[in-house]
N, C-alpha and C positions, 0 to 999 in steps of 0.2 A: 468491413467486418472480415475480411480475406485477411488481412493483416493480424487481427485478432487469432484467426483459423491460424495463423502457421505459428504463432506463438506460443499458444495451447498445446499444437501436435510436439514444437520442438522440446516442450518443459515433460511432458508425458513420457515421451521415449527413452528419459533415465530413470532408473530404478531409482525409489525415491528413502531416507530415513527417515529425518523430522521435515515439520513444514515449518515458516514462521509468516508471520501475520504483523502487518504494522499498515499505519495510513500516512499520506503526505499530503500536505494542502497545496492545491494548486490554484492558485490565486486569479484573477480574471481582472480586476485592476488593485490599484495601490491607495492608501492613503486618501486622502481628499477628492481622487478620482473615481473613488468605488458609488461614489454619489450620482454618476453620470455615465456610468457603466450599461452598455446596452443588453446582459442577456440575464433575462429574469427570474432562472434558474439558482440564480444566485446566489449566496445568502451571508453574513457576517459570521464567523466562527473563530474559536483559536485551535493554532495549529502549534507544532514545536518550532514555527519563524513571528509568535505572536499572533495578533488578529490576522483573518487572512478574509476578504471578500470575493467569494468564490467557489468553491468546490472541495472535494478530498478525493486522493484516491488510494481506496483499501486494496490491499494484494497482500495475496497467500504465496509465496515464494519457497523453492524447494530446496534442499540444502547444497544444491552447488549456487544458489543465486538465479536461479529462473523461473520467471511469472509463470504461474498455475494458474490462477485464479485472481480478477480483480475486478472490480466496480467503483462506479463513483455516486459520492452521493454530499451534498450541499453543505458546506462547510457546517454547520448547524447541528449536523448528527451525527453523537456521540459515538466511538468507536467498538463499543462491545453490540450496541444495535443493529450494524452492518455484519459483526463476525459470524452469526445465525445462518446468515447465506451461505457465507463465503465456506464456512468449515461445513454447508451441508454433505453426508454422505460418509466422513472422513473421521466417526467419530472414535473407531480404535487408533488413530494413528495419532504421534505425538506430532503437537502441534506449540509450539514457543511464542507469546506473546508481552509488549511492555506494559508497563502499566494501565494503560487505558482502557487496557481488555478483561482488568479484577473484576469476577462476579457470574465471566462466560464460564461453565461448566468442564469446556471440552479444552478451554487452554492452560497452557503453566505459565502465569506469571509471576515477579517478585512482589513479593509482598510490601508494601507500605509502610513507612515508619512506627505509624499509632496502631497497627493491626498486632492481634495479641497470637493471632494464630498462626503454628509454624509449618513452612509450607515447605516445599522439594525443590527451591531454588539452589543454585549451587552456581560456581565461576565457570562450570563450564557450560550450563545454558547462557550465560552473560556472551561468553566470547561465541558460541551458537548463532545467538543472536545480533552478533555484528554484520552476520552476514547479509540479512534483508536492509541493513544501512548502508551498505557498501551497495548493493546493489541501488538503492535509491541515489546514491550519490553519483553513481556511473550514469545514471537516467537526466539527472539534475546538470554535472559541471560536464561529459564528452557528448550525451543528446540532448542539453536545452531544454529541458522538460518545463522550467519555467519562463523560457523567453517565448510562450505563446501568447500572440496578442490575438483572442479569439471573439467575436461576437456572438456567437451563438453556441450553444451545447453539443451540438451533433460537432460541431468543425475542433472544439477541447476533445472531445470522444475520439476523434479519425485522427490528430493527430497523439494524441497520447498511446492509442493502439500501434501505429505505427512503429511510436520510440520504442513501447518494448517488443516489438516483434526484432527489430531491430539490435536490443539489448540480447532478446533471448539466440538470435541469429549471432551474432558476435559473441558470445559465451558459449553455446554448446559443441562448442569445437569442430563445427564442421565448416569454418571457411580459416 
């Protein structure tokens, strides 16, 4: 959890605009292997890589790209269920979400094809919102975020903390 602590401290100490909110799935095995998968925490869900067995992890990210806030919780559960936490406290501030998160009160997402109602989306929340992508992709292809082969919950937890303390150390400009 130290790892966690300095991640928190490094995201805090910039003054903040918007937040943005999105989840990634991170998977615990693959395919035909998810059957023989040892940590029971588990669970079958889709993510934006398809089915994923395994987990997610939601995170609130600030607008230069570093983790505030994040949790994980079973691939299984839906993304506007977890944001409840995650934006607890934060409820003046603006907060950017993609579509998974239509229906949370406290986020702005785009609206949906078939929805009749017109909402405050605009191209520059779009490109806003590239920024919590880029930052999962930095997580994903320079820290490995998904080459963890993990047995058990707490050891996906201690390594996931780590990568972004490690993301947030490497971005706030202080090395």
């Amino acid at each position: 959890m130290l790892w966690a602590e300095l991640a928190i401290g490094l995201a805090k100490s910039l003054p903040e605009e918007a937040r943005l909110i999105d989840a990634k799935g991170l998977p615990v095995a693959k395919g035909k292997r998810a059957q023989w998968a040892r940590c029971p925490e588990a669970t079958k869900g889709f993510s934006t890589r398809g089915m994923v067995y395994g987990f997610k992890l939601h995170a609130l990210v600030n607008h230069r790209g570093l983790f505030e806030r994040w949790s994980f919780a079973p691939a299984n559960i839906a993304e506007v269920s977890v944001a409840t936490s995650l934006t607890a406290g934060l409820e003046s501030q603006l907060i950017v979400g993609d579509k998974g998160y239509i229906g949370h009160p406290g986020i702005i997402t785009p609206k949906r094809k078939n929805m009749k109602a017109k909402g405050s989306w605009n191209k520059a929340l779009s490109r806003i919102r590239k920024r919590i992508e880029s930052s999962f992709s930095v997580l994903v292809r320079s820290l490995t975020l998904h080459a963890a082969q993990v047995k058990t919950f707490w050891s996906l937890q201690a390594r996931v903390n780590l990568k972004i303390a490690a993301h947030n150390l490497i971005h706030s400009g202080l090395l």
